[in-house]
C-alpha positions as CSV (number, residue, x, y, z in Angstrom):
1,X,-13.5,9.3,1.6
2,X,-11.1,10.0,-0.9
3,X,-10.1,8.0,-4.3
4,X,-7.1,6.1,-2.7
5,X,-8.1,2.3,-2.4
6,X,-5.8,0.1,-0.3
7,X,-5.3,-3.7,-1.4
8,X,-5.2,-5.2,2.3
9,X,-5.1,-8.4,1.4
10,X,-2.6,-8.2,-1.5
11,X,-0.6,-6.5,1.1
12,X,-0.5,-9.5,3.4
13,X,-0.1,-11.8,0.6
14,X,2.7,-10.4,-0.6
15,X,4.6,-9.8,3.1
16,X,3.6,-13.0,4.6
17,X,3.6,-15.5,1.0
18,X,5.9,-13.9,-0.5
19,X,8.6,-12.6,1.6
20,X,7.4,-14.9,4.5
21,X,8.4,-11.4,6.6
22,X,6.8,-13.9,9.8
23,X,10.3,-15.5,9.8
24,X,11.8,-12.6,11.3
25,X,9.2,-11.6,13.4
26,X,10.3,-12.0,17.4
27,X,14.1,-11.6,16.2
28,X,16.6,-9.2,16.6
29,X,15.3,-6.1,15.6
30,X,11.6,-7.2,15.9
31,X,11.6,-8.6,19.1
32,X,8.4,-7.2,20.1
33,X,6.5,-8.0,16.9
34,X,4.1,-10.4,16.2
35,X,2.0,-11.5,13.6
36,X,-0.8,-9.8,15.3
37,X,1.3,-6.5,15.8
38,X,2.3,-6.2,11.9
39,X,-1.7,-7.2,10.8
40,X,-2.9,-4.3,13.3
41,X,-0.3,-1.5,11.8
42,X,-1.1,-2.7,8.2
43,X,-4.9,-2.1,8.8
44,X,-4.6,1.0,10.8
45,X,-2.2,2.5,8.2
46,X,-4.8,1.4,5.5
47,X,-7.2,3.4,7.6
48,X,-4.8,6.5,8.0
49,X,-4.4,6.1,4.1
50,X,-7.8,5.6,2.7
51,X,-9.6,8.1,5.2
52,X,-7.6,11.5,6.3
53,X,-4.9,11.1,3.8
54,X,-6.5,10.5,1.3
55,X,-9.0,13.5,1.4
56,X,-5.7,15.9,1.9
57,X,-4.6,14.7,-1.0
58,X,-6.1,16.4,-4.5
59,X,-7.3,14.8,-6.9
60,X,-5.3,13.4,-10.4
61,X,-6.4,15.6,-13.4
62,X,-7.2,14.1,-16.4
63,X,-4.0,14.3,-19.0
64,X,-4.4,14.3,-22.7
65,X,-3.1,11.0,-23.6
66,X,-0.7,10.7,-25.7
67,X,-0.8,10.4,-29.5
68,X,0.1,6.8,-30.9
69,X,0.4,8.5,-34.5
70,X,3.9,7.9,-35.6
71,X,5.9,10.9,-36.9
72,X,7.5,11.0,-40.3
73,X,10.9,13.0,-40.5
């Protein structure tokens, strides 16, 4: 498992409360789309990201953080 950590539900929240993307779903160009269709992707693609993906992808390094000491000119 790798350190990538999908937000399903935030995800839905924000498609279906937020932009109400359901609207459009069974219109022109989603005419085969339902709400089942775009839950199934969004899970399968949290899969794909979370699993595989994820462990192809390296690590972050820890970066020196920056200093919050002001410069005088």
């Amino acid at each position: 498992m790798g350190h990538f950590k999908s937000n399903l539900r935030d995800l839905e929240f924000n498609l279906f409360e937020v932009f109400r993307v359901q609207e459009q779903l069974g219109t022109e160009p989603f005419d085969g789309v339902d709400l089942d269709t775009v839950r199934g992707v969004l899970k399968e693609l949290s899969s794909v990201a979370t699993g595989p993906l994820a462990e192809a992808t390296p690590r972050p390094t820890a970066t020196r953080p920056c200093s919050t000491r002001r410069r005088t000119p």
